[in-house]
VEXDREN-2710 file (C-alpha; in Angstrom, 1 decimal):
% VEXDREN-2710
k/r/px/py/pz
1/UNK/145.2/82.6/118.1
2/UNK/147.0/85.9/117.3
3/UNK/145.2/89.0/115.1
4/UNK/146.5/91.7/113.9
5/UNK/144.1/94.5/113.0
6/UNK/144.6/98.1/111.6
7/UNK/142.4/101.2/112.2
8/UNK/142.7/104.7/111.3
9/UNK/142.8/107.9/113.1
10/UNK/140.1/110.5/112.4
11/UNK/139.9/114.2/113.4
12/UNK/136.4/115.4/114.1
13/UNK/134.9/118.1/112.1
14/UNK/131.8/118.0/114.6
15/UNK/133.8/117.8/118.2
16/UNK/133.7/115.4/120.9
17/UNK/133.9/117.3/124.0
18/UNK/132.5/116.5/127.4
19/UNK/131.0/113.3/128.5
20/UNK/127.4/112.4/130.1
21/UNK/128.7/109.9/131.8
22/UNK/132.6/109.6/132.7
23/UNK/132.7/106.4/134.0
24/UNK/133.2/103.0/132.8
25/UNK/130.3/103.2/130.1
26/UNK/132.2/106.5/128.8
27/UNK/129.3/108.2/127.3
28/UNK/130.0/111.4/124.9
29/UNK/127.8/114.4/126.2
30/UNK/126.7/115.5/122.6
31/UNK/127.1/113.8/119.1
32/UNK/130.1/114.5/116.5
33/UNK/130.8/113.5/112.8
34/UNK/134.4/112.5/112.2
35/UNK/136.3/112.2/109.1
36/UNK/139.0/109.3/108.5
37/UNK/142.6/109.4/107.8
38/UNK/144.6/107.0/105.8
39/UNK/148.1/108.7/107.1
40/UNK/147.3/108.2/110.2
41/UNK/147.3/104.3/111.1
42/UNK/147.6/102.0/114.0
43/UNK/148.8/98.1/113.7
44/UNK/147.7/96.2/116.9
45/UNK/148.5/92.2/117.0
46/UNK/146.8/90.3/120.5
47/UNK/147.0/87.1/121.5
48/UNK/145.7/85.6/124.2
49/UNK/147.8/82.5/125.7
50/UNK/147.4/80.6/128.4
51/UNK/150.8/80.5/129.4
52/UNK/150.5/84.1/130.6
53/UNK/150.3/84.9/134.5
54/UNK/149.2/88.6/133.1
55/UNK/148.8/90.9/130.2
56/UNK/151.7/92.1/128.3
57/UNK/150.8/95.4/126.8
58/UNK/154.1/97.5/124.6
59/UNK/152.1/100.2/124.7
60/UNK/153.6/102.3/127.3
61/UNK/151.9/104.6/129.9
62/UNK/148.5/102.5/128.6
63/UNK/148.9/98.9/130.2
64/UNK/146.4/99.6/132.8
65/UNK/143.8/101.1/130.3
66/UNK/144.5/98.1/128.0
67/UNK/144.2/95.3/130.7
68/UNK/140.7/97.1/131.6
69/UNK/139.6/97.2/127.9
70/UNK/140.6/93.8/127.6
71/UNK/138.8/92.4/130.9
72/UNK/135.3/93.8/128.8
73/UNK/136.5/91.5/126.0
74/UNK/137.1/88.4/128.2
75/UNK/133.4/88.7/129.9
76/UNK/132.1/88.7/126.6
77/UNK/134.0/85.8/125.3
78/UNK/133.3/84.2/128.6
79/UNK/137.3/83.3/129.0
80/UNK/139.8/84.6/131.3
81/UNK/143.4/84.0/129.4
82/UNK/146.0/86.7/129.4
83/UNK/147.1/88.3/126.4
84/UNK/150.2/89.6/124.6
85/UNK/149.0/93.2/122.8
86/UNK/151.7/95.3/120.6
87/UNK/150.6/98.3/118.9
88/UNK/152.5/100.6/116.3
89/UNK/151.2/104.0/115.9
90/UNK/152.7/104.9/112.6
91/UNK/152.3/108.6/113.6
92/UNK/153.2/110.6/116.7
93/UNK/151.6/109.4/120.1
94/UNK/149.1/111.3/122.3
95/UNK/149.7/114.8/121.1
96/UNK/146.7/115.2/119.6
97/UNK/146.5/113.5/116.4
98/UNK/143.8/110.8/117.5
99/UNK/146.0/108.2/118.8
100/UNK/144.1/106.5/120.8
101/UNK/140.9/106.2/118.5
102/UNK/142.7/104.4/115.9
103/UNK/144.8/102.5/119.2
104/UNK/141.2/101.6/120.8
105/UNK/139.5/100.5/117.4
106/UNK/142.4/98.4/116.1
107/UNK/142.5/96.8/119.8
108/UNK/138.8/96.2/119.7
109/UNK/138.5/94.2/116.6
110/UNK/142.0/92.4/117.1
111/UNK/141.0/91.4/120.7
112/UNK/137.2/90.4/119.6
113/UNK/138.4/88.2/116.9
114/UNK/141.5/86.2/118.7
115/UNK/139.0/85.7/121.4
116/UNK/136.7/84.1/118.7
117/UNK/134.1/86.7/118.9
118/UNK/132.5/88.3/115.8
119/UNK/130.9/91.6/116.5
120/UNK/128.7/93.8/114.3
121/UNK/130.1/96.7/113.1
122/UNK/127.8/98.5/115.6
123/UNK/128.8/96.6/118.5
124/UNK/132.2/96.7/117.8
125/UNK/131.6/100.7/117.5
126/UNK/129.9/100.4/121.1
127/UNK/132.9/98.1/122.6
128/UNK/135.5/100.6/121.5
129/UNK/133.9/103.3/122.8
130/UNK/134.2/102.1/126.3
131/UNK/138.3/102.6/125.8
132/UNK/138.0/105.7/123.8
133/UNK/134.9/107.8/122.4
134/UNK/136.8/108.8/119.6
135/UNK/137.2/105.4/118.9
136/UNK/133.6/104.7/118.1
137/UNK/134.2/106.6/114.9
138/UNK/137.4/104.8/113.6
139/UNK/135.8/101.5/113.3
140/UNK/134.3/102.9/110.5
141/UNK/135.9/105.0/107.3
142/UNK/135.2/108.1/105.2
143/UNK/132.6/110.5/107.1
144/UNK/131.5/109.2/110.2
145/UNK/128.3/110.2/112.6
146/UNK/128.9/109.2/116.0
147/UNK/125.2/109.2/118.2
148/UNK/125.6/110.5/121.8
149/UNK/122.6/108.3/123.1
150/UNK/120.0/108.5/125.6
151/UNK/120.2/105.0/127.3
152/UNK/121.9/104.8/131.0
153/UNK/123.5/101.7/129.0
154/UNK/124.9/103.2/126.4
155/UNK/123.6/100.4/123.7
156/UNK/122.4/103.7/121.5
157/UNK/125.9/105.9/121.6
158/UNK/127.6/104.6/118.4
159/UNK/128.8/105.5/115.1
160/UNK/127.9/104.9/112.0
161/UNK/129.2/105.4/108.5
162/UNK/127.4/108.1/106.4
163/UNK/127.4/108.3/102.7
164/UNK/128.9/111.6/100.8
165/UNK/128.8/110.7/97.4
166/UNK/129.0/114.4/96.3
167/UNK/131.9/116.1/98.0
168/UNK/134.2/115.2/95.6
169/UNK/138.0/114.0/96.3
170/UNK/138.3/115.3/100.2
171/UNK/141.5/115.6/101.2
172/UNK/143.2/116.4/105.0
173/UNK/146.4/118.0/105.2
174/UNK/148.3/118.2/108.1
175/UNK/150.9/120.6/110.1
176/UNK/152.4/118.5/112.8
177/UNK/153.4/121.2/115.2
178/UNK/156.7/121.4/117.6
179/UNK/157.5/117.5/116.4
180/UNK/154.5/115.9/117.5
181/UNK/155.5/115.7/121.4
182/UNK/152.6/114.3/123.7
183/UNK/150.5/116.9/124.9
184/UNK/150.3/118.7/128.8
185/UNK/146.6/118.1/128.9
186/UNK/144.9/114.5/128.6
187/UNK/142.1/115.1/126.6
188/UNK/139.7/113.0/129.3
189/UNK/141.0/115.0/132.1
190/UNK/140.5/118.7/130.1
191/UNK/137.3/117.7/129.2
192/UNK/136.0/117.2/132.6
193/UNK/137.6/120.5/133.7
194/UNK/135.6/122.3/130.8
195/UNK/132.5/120.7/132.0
196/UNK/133.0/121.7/135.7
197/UNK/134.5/125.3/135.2
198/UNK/134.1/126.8/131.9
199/UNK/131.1/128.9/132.1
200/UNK/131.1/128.6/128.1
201/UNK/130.8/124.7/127.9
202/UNK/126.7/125.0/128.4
203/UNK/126.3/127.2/125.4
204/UNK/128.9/124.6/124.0
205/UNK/126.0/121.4/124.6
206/UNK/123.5/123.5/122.8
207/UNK/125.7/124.2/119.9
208/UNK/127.0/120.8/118.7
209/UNK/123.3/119.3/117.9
210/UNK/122.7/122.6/115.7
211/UNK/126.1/122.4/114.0
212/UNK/125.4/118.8/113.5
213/UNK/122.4/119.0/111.4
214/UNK/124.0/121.6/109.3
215/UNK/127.4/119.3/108.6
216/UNK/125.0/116.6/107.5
217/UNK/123.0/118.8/105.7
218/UNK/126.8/120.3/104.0
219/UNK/127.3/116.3/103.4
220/UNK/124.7/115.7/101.6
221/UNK/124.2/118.5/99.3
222/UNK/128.2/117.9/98.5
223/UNK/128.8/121.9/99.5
224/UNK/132.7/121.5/100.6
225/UNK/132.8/124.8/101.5
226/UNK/129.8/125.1/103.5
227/UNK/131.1/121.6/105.5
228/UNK/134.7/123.2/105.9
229/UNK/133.5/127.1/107.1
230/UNK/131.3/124.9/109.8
231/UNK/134.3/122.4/111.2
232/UNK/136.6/125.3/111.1
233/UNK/133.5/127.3/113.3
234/UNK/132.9/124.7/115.6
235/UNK/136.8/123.7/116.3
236/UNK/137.6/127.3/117.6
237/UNK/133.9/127.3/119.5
238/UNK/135.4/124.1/121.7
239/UNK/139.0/125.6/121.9
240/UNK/137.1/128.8/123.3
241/UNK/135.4/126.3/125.9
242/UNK/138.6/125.1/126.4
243/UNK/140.4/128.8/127.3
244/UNK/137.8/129.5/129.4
245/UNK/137.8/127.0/132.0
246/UNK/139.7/128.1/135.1
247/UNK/142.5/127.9/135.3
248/UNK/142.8/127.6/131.2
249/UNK/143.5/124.6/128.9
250/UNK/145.6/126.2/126.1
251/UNK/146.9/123.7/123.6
252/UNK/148.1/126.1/121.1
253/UNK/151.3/127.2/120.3
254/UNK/152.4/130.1/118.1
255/UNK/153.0/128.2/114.9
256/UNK/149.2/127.2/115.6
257/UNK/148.1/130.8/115.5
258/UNK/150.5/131.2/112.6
259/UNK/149.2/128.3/110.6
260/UNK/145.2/129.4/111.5
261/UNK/146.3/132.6/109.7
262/UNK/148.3/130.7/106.5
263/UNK/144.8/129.0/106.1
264/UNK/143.1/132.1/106.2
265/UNK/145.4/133.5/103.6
266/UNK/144.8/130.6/101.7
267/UNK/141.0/130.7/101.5
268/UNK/141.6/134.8/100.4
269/UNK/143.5/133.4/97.4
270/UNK/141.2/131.1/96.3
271/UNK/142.0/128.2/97.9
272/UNK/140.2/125.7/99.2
273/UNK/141.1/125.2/102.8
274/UNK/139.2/124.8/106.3
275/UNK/141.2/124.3/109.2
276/UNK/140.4/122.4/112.5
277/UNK/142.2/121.6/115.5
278/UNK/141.3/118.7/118.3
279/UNK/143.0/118.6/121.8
280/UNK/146.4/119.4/120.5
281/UNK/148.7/122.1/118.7
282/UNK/148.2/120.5/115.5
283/UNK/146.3/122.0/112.6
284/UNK/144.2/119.8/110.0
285/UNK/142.8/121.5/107.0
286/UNK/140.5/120.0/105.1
287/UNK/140.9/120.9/101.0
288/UNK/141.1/118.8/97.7
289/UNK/143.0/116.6/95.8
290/UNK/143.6/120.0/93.4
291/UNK/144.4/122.0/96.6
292/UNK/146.2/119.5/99.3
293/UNK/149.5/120.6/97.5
294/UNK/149.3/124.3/97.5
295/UNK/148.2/123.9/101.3
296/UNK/151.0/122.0/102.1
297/UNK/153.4/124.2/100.7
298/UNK/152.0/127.0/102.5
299/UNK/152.0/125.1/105.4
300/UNK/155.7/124.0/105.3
301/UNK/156.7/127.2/105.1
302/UNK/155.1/128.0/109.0
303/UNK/157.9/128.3/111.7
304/UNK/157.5/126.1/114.0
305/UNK/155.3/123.4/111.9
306/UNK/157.9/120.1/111.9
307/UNK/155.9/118.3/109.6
308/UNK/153.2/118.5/107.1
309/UNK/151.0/115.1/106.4
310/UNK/148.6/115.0/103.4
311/UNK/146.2/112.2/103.7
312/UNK/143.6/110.4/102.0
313/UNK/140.0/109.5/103.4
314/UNK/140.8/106.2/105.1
315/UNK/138.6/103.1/105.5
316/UNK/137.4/101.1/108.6
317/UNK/138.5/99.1/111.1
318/UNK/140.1/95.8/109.5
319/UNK/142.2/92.6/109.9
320/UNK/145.2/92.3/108.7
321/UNK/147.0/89.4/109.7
322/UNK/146.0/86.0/111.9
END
């Protein structure tokens, strides 16, 4: 049977960065709390056939990570066919936009269903964290909480959905930066290299569980500005981990810089605009429906910003096609 299934990408506002346990379990070090983005979408279609002496994967430079994710599913389903996976990312591949959230959640749910399995949104969440942590969060839409765990097992690092009835009409614009070309630093591989040399990254552990509580606390007292001054914080807090490892991982460009400081020109004119930025050049601000436009223009006018994206709130994790 052949599924096609369709996740979107989120951006952290909370960040994920580190991991407890790197190995095949891939266990986050801390918590985060993730927004999702309809703009930013990934259509994956698997089928497994018997016909297949291995897994075809389209999805170049990630056949080997698929094939692995995909062994996880055929233990589970008790099976051992081969399957066909392609996958469209409708926006620009592993230059930090959250490509491979949306690409591991949309492969988790199509692969779990054409292998006749039907997972709980929480186990799904715990499945797709194993190719991704990011991922955990895109099964789910709107605001997302993502729990770092305690268990060697990882059966209690998952997201869940969280409720934010009061913010109002969130919106996320973004400034796609030099054309959206893939990053020099994987985000797995930086992260480690934080953790090891960065003599910032243990103030960084005791940080996230402090700006967490107040995000949720932003959330659910509907205080937009309280939630963006915090993600905007806590973004150039891990960036700051980031530059101080040795030798330094530096994703920013100028028209980064330059777009930080349009956001902060915003907010002087009474806009309302936060900016955050993941493992990538890219900045995301997070305004309203009444200010995504004036953002954008601002934005547009950066040098060296290719592309603005304004995008909803998406939803979860869904099929689409079978």
């Amino acid at each position: 049977m052949s599924v096609t299934a369709r996740a979107c990408a989120n951006i952290a506002l909370v960040k994920y960065w580190g991991k407890r346990d790197a190995g095949p379990l891939n266990l986050p070090a801390t918590g985060s709390l993730s927004i999702a983005l309809r703009a930013l979408v990934t259509e994956t279609t698997v089928e497994f056939d018997p016909a297949l002496a291995h897994d075809e994967v389209s999805l170049e430079g990630g056949k080997a990570r698929v094939s692995e994710f995909l062994d996880l599913v055929r233990a589970r389903a008790r099976i051992d066919t081969r399957a066909r996976v392609t996958t469209a990312n409708h926006f620009p591949t592993a230059s930090g936009l959250a490509s491979s959230a949306s690409g591991f959640a949309a492969l988790a749910l199509a692969a779990t269903r054409a292998a006749g399995l039907a997972l709980l949104p929480r186990e799904l969440s715990i499945l797709a964290r194993r190719g991704s942590g990011s991922a955990a969060r895109s099964i789910f839409g709107g605001f997302v909480r993502m729990h770092a765990g305690t268990r060697a097992d990882g059966e209690d690092a998952y997201a869940e959905a969280i409720a934010a009835p009061r913010l109002g009409d969130v919106r996320v614009v973004i400034a796609v930066v030099g054309g959206g070309v893939p990053k020099s630093h994987a985000s797995r591989d930086a992260m480690e290299h934080s953790a090891a040399t960065s003599p910032l990254y243990r103030a960084w552990l005791e940080l996230v569980p402090r700006d967490l509580a107040l995000a949720e606390a932003a959330i659910a007292g509907g205080d937009f500005p309280a939630l963006g001054a915090l993600a905007e914080a806590n973004a150039l807090a891990m960036h700051a981990v980031a530059i101080a490892s040795r030798p330094a991982t530096i994703y920013w460009q100028p028209a980064t810089l330059a777009a930080l400081a349009a956001v902060r020109e915003l907010r002087a004119a009474h806009v309302r605009a936060y900016a955050t930025i993941d493992a990538g050049p890219h900045v995301k601000v997070l305004t309203t429906s009444e200010d995504a436009g004036a953002v954008a223009r601002a934005l547009d006018t950066v040098a060296g910003v290719t592309q603005t994206i304004a995008s909803e709130i998406g939803g979860g994790a869904e099929v689409i096609a079978r």
